[in-house]
Structure formats: structure tokens, C-alpha cells
N, C-alpha and C positions, 0 to 999 in steps of 0.2 A: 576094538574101541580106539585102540591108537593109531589104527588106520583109517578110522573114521575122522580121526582129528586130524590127522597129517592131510588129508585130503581135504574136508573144510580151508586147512592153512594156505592149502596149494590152491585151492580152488580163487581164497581173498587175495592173495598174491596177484595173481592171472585177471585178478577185478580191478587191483589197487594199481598194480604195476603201470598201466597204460597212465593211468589219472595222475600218477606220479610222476609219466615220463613228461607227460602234457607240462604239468605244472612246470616243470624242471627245464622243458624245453623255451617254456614263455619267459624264466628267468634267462636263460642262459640268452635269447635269441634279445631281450633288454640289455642283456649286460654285452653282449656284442655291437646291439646297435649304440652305446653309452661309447664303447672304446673307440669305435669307429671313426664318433663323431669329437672324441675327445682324446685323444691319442695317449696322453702325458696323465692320463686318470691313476687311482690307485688298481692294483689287481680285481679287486671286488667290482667296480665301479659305483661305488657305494657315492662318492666324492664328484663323479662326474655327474652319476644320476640327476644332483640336485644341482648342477652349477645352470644345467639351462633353463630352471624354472627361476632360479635367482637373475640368470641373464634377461629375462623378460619382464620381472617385476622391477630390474635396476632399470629398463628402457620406460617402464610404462611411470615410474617416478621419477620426479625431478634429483638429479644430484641435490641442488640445495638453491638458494636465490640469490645468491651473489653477486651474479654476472646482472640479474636484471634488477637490481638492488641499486648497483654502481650507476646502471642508467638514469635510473628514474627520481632517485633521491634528491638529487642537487637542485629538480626544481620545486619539490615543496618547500615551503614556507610556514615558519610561525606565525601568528597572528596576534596582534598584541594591538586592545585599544584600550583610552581613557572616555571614561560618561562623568560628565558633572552630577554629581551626586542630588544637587541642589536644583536639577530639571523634576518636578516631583513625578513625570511619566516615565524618566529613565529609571528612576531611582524607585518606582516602583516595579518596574521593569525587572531591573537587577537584585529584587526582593523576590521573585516568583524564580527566576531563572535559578536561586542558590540555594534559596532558602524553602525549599520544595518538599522535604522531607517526609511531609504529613500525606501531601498527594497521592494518589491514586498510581501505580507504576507507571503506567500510560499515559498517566495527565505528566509526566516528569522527562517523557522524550525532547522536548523541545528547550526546556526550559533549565532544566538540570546538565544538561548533555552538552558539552564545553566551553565554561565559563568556571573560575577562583578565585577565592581573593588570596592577594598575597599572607603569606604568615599561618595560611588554617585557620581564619577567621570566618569563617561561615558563620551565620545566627549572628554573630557579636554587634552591638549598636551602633551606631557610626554618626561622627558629627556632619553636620550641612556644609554647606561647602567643600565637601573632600569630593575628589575623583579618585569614580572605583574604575579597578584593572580589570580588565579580562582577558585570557587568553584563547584564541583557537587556532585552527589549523589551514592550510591554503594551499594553491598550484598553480605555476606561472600554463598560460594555455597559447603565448605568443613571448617571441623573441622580445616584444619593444615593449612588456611588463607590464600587460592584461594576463590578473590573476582570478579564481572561482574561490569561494569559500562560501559558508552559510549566513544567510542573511539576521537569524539572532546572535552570530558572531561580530556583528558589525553595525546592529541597528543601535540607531542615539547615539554613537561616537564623535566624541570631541575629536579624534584622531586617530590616526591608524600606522602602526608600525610594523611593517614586518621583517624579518630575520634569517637568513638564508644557511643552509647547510653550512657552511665556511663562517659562520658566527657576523657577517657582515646583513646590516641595518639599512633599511630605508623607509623613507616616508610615503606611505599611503594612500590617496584620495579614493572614496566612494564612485563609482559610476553611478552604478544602482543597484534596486533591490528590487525582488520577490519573494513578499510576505507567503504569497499560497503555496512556492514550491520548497520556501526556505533556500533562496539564492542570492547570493550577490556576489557584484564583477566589482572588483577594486583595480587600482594602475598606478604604476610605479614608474615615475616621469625620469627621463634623466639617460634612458640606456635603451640601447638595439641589440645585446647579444646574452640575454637571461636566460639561463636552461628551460626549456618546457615541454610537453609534454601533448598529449593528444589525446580526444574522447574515441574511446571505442565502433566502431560500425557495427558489430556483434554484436548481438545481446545474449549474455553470459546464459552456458547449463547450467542446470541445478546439480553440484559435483562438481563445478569446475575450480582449481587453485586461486585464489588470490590472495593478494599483499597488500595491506593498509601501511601508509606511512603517513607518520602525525606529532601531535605537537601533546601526546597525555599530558596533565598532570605538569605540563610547562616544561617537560623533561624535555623535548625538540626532538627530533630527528630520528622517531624511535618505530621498526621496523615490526608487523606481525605478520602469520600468516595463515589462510585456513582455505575454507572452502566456500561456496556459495550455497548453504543454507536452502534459498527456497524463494521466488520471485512473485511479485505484484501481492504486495502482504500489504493490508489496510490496517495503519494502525489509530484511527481515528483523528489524524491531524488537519483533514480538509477533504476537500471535494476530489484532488487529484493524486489523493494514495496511491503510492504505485508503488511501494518499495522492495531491493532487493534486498535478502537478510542475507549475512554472512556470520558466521563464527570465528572469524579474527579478532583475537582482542583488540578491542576499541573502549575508551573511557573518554573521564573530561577532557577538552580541550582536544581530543581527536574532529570534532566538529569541522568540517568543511574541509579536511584533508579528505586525498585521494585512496581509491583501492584501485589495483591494476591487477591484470590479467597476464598471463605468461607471456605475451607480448610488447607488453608493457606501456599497452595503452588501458587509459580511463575505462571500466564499467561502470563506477560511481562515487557520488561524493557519498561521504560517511557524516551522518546525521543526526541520527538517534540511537540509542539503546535502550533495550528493555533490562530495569534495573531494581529491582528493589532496596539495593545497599548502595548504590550510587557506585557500583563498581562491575567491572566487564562481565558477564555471568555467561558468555558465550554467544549472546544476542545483538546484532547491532545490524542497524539499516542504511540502507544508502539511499542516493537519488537516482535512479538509470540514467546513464549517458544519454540514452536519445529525450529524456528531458531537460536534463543539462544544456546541452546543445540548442534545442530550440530555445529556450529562454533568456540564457546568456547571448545568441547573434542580438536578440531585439534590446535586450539591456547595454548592448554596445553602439549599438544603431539609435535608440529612443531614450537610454534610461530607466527605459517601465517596461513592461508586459502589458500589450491589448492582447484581449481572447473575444471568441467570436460569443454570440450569446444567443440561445433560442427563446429564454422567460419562459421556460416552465419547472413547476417543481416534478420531479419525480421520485418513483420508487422502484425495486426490484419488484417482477414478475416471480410469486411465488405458484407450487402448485397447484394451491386452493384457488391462488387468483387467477391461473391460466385455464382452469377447468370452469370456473363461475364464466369466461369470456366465450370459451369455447375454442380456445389455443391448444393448436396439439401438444407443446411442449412452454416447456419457464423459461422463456427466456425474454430478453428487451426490457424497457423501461416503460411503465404506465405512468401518463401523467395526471397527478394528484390535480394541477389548477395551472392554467394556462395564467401568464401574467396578464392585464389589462395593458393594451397596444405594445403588446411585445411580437416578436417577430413571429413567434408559432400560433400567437391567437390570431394573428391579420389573414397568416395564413387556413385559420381554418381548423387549427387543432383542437382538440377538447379534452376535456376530462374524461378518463377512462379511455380515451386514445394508448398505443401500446407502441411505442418507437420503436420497429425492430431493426431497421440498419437508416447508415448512412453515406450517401453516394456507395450502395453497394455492399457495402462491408457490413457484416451482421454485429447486432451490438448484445452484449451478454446479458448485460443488467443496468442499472440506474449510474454506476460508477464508473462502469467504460462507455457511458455516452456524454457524461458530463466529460471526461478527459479525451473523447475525439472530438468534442466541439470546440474545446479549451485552444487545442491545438490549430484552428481555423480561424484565418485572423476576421474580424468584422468587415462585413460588406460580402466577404465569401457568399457564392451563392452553393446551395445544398439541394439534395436530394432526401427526403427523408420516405423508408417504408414505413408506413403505419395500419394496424391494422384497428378499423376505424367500426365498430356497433359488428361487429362480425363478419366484415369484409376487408382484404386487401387493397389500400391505393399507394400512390405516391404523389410524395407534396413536394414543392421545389417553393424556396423560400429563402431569403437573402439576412444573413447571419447579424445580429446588433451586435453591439460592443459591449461588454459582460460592465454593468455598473459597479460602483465602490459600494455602497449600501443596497440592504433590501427592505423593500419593505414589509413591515409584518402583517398578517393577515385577521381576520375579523377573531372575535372573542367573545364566545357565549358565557352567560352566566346560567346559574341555577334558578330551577323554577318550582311551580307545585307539582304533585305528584298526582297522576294522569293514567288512568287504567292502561296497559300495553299490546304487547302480543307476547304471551308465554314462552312461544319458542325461541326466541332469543336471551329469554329474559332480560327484557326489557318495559321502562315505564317511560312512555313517548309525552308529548305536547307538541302543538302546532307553534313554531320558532315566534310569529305572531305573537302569540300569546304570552312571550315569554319575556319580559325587558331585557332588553340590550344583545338578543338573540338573533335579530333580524328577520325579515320576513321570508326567508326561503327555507324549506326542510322541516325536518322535527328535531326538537330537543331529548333529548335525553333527561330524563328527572328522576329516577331511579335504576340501579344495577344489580340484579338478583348477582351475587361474587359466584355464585357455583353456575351460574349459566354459561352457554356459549359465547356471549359479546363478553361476559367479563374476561374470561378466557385468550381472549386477542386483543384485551389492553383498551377499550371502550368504557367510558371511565363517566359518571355524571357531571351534564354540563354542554357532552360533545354533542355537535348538531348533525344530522343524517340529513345528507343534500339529497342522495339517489340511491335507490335499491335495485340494482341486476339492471344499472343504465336506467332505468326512468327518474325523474324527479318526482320525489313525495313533498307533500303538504300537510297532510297529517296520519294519523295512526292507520284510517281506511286504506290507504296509501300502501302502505308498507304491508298492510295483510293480504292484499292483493299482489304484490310482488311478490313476498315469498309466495304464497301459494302457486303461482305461476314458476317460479326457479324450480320448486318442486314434485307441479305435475310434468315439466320437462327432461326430468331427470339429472337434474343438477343433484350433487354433491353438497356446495354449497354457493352462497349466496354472495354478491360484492356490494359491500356497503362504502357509500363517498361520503367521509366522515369530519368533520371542520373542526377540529379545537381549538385553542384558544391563541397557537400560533402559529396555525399552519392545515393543510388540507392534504388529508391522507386519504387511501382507501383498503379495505379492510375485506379479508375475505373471511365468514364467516360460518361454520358449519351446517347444516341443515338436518336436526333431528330425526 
């Protein structure tokens, strides 16, 4: 028996021994190459082991920002102006910007996001005639004292002051502004050698380091630092959303101060934050440098912003809608309603036309076509691909000048209630019929809410111009259409639908 166990032992020895020498061999042939490469280690190499995985995490991290702190600092600027209280547009103005608190978080980025009164008077009543203070933040972008900041930092100002790293003052004037991108270039008369600064050529990764410096809270001069968040974030402020987020604390009065890159040029101005307490929460947007840049050369050059302007409305290309057209994929801009003599209807474009690029370059959805046309000044001539009733062409057509006003579009009223077609649940009328409906399409005069058009926001009242591209005139109309989507094999159906300010189109399921 005990030779039987002596032997078993001898036998797991003679199994374990190699697997042991193995293991022992990989430590030791570690701890040689540890000594090798680190001479002055302890005996173990326990101590070198980890120095050169610390050695590549100290290279791939910044020591700290000091060095590019020193540089860049001296050219921001506080921003300091007075509004006569007693202009009842500023002064309502300056009641939305403060006193925002009830709003919606997102309705509070423009308005809430760098501007105070002095003493923590927020809400408090205030008499006529006072001028209220504001403060935000700026960056010299030339030697001779053309600086960028945001255009709700500056808009209605009786005056403008701003205040330099070194506690030194000067006087202000406006160049100009832009309301759409939230920009404005102000200049500081009197001097040729102001520290400044430069917009980036790169457009920042997602992960990459930056440093916001700003004016919070009216504290001046005050240094964050994080990362770049996440690029081209819509946060509903206009047509040319484009924002970069970053995670640097940014608050009040950081408005229109700069964030910079380890280089220590501009990626962008700092604009908004997402806030529900009116305080940093980790969220804040900038404007990208390459829109910076474009819009500040023309506001130095003209004062203003022209943009090129096709006059159409559009929407994104969803799936339901690219499958009702017969688009292999979602993508591009379908337009809802071509303006009357505007450049794209002279040219030929229509409704349910689907813009897919421009000079070449493909366009994603309804928001990156309005911001590459944005960027084209008027009179530009264009190439548009559009894919036109089910066929590819291209339109070449020469860009208007984007108007201050729009105008609003027709407005149906309710009517009586009109037998329909079930499968949308729908109860139609011929627009004719209907006062103040117009003569084209069918009204809508009841909405089964469990049906499919309730379902995608078709609401009574709305008028159905065209079903799957044809125009209807009455309910016959439209039962004919769908039934044709449907012995084609459509999914579903594209309804062109008019409300009461605006002309959208709707893709709709097919039972």
C-alpha cells in the first residue's frame, strides 16, 4: 500500500515537477529581463516590474497644464457690459437670460449660460431706468485687439468693457454679431501688441484633453480642465447645431471664453451648458473652430453673416421614408415644400425630391445640408444630387441669400366628418369643401388615436397634399394610392402633409 502511494507521489512529482519548472522558469526569465532593463531594481524586481508600465502611462499623460496655461491665459478676457434697463427689448431680454429657472433645461442654454447680476439678485424687481450688468467671457484673435465672444454676451449693450489677465481695462466696441451661431467680434482700439491666440485647423477627438478659461461667476481668470465629451450634438438652438461637448467645468459667465487643445490653439468657444441647477454638471458646448472662423472673417469684413439659401424646407430621411421612395438607404434631406421663386424651385425641385449631396459631398440628413449651404456664400453656384420620383439627376442652380424672415405657410381649419379609409384611420374631406382649407389635397376631419396616422403625429385639421407622390383631391384619391403602395410591396406609405405652419411629410405604415 505504501508503495503504492510512494509511487502515485513520485509519479505527480515527475507530472508537476516540469509545470513547476515552466512556471518558475517564466518568473525568473521576467525577473531577468526586469533587471536587465533596470539595473538599480530591488532583488525581486518586484519594483522595476512596474516602473515601466508607470513609465508609459506618465508619457501617454500630461504632467499637468502649466506650461500651456502660461501661454494662453493672458489673452482671455472678461467681458463686462451695461443694457439700459429702460429699452423694454433688453430688459426683456435680460428677464429670459436670468431669470429662466422654470424653463425647460435646454430652453436655458442660451439664455441662462453667462450672464449675473451683481449682489445675487436674480428674480429681484428692479427699477426703470437702472442699467443691468452682465458679465462674460472673450479671446483676443489679433495683435491690434479683435476679440470673439458670444453674441448673447454682447447683444443690447450700452457698452462694453473688458479686463485683461493683469487686472487692466478697456473700452470695447461691437463689430458685429451672429444671432444663428451665437457670435460676436468686438475691438479694442488704441494698441498693436495684445496677447492672442489662434483657431485650431484640427477638429478635435472624442477623448482628446482640453482647457476652458473664463470669466465664471465674474471670478476672471479661472482655469478647467477635461476632455472632449462627444462632437456635432444638436441641442436645439437653430438650424446650424453643431456642437462640441466637453466635460470641463464651465458655468455662468464662462460664455464666449475659449477651450484649447494641447497645442494651445482654439477648438472652441464655450457656449452652453446643460444645467438643471444652473450649475456645471459636467455638460457644456462649444462652437467648433471651423465655424468660428468662418463667421468671424465676414463679421470683420461686413459686420453681418450672408449665407447662401436654396428656399426649401426639409426633413430627415427616415427608414419608413426611404423604403415608401424606394432609397436603398436613410439618408439626405426630403423636401417638405419648395419656397415660391426661390432658388431650388426655379430650379426645378419638388416636393418629395430627396437632396442627397452637394457639389459631390453626400449629405446625411436635413441638418448637415442646411449647415453646408449655410456655409456658401449667395450667388455661389451648386451642384445638387437629388433623387427625383425614383430616379437619380443633378441640378446645378445658383444659391439666394438666406432671408431675415419666413414666411409661414397655409393653415387648415376643421371641418365635418366625412366617411374615410380604415386603414389609416382616417376621416378625409375634399380641402374644397372645407373653409379656409384650400383647394388642394384632403382634410383630415377625424383621427381614430389607435390608428397608424395617429401614431406619426397626424393630428385633425392636417391637409394630405399627396399619397406615395401623387396628388389626391379626395378620399377616392387616396384609396387608390394606398392600394397601389400596397400591391407594390411597400411597407409603407409617404403621406405630404400641410399643417397649420408648415408642410411636412410623413411615412406611414401600411396594415
Amino acid at each position: 500500500m505504501n508503495d503504492r502511494v510512494n509511487s502515485d507521489i513520485t509519479t505527480s512529482r515527475r507530472i508537476l515537477k516540469p509545470r513547476r519548472l515552466a512556471l518558475l522558469g517564466t518568473v525568473a526569465a521576467l525577473g531577468v529581463a526586469v533587471l536587465a532593463a533596470s539595473p538599480g531594481s530591488s532583488p525581486l524586481g518586484v519594483t522595476s516590474f512596474i516602473a515601466p508600465a508607470q513609465a508609459a502611462e506618465s508619457a501617454a499623460t500630461p504632467p499637468g497644464f502649466g506650461d500651456l496655461v502660461a501661454r494662453v491665459k493672458p489673452a482671455v478676457i472678461s467681458v463686462r457690459v451695461r443694457i439700459d434697463q429702460d429699452n423694454d427689448k433688453s430688459a426683456m431680454l435680460q428677464q429670459n437670460r436670468m431669470d429662466s429657472d422654470e424653463d425647460a433645461p435646454f430652453d436655458q442654454f442660451s439664455r441662462q449660460f453667462g450672464f449675473r447680476l451683481p449682489g445675487g439678485m436674480n428674480g429681484m424687481p428692479r427699477q426703470r431706468h437702472q442699467m443691468v450688468t452682465g458679465e462674460g467671457s472673450g479671446f483676443f484673435i489679433s495683435a491690434d485687439g479683435y476679440a470673439v465672444t458670444n453674441n448673447h454676451v454682447v447683444d443690447h449693450a450700452e457698452s462694453v468693457q473688458v479686463t485683461m489677465d493683469d487686472g487692466t481695462s478697456y473700452t470695447a466696441k461691437v463689430v458685429g454679431t451672429d444671432p444663428k451661431t451665437d457670435l460676436a467680434l468686438i475691438k479694442v482700439d488704441g494698441k498693436k501688441d495684445f496677447p492672442f491666440v489662434k483657431f485650431s485647423d484640427q477638429k478635435p477627438r472624442i477623448g482628446d484633453w482640453v482647457v476652458a478659461v473664463g470669466n465664471p461667476f465674474g471670478l476672471g481668470g479661472t482655469v478647467t480642465a477635461g476632455i472632449v465629451s462627444a462632437s456635432g450634438r444638436d441641442i436645439g438652438n437653430g438650424p446650424y447645431d453643431d456642437f462640441i461637448q466637453i466635460d470641463a467645468p464651465i458655468n455662468k459667465g464662462n460664455s464666449g471664453g475659449p477651450a484649447f487643445d494641447m497645442s494651445g490653439n482654439v477648438i472652441g468657444v464655450n457656449t452652453a451648458i446643460f444645467s438643471p441647477s444652473g450649475g456645471s454638471v459636467g455638460i457644456g458646448f462649444d462652437i467648433p473652430a471651423t465655424t468660428a472662423k468662418l463667421v468671424v472673417a465676414q463679421l470683420k469684413d461686413k459686420g453681418a453673416v450672408t449665407r447662401g439659401w436654396l428656399g426649401v424646407q426639409v426633413q430627415p430621411v427616415t427608414s419608413e421614408i426611404a423604403d415608401s421612395l424606394g432609397l436603398k438607404e436613410a439618408r439626405g434631406a426630403i423636401v417638405d415644400n419648395p419656397q415660391d421663386n426661390s432658388p431650388a424651385a426655379k430650379a426645378g425641385i419638388e416636393a418629395g425630391d430627396v437632396i442627397t449631396a452637394v457639389n459631390g459631398t453626400a449629405i446625411k440628413d436635413s441638418r448637415d445640408l442646411a449647415r453646408t449651404v449655410a456655409t456658401l456664400a449667395p450667388g455661389t453656384s451648386v451642384k445638387l444630387d437629388v433623387f427625383h420620383k425614383g430616379t437619380s439627376k443633378t441640378v446645378t442652380l445658383a444659391l439666394g441669400e438666406l432671408p431675415n424672415e419666413r414666411q409661414a405657410q397655409g393653415k387648415a381649419d376643421d371641418g365635418k366628418v366625412q366617411p374615410g379609409t380604415p386603414r389609416l384611420g382616417l376621416s378625409l374631406a375634399p380641402a374644397g369643401d372645407v373653409q379656409g382649407a384650400g383647394q388642394k389635397g384632403v382634410v383630415v376631419t377625424e383621427v381614430d388615436p389607435q390608428g397608424p396616422a395617429a401614431q406619426r403625429g397626424i393630428q385633425t385639421g392636417d391637409v394630405i397634399l399627396n399619397v406615395g407622390g401623387k396628388p389626391v383631391a379626395n378620399v377616392g384619391d387616396v384609396r387608390a394610392e394606398l392600394a397601389q403602395a400596397k400591391s407594390s410591396g411597400k411597407n409603407s406609405v409617404l403621406l405630404q402633409i400641410r399643417s397649420a405652419d408648415a408642410t411636412r411629410f410623413v411615412a406611414v405604415p401600411l396594415a
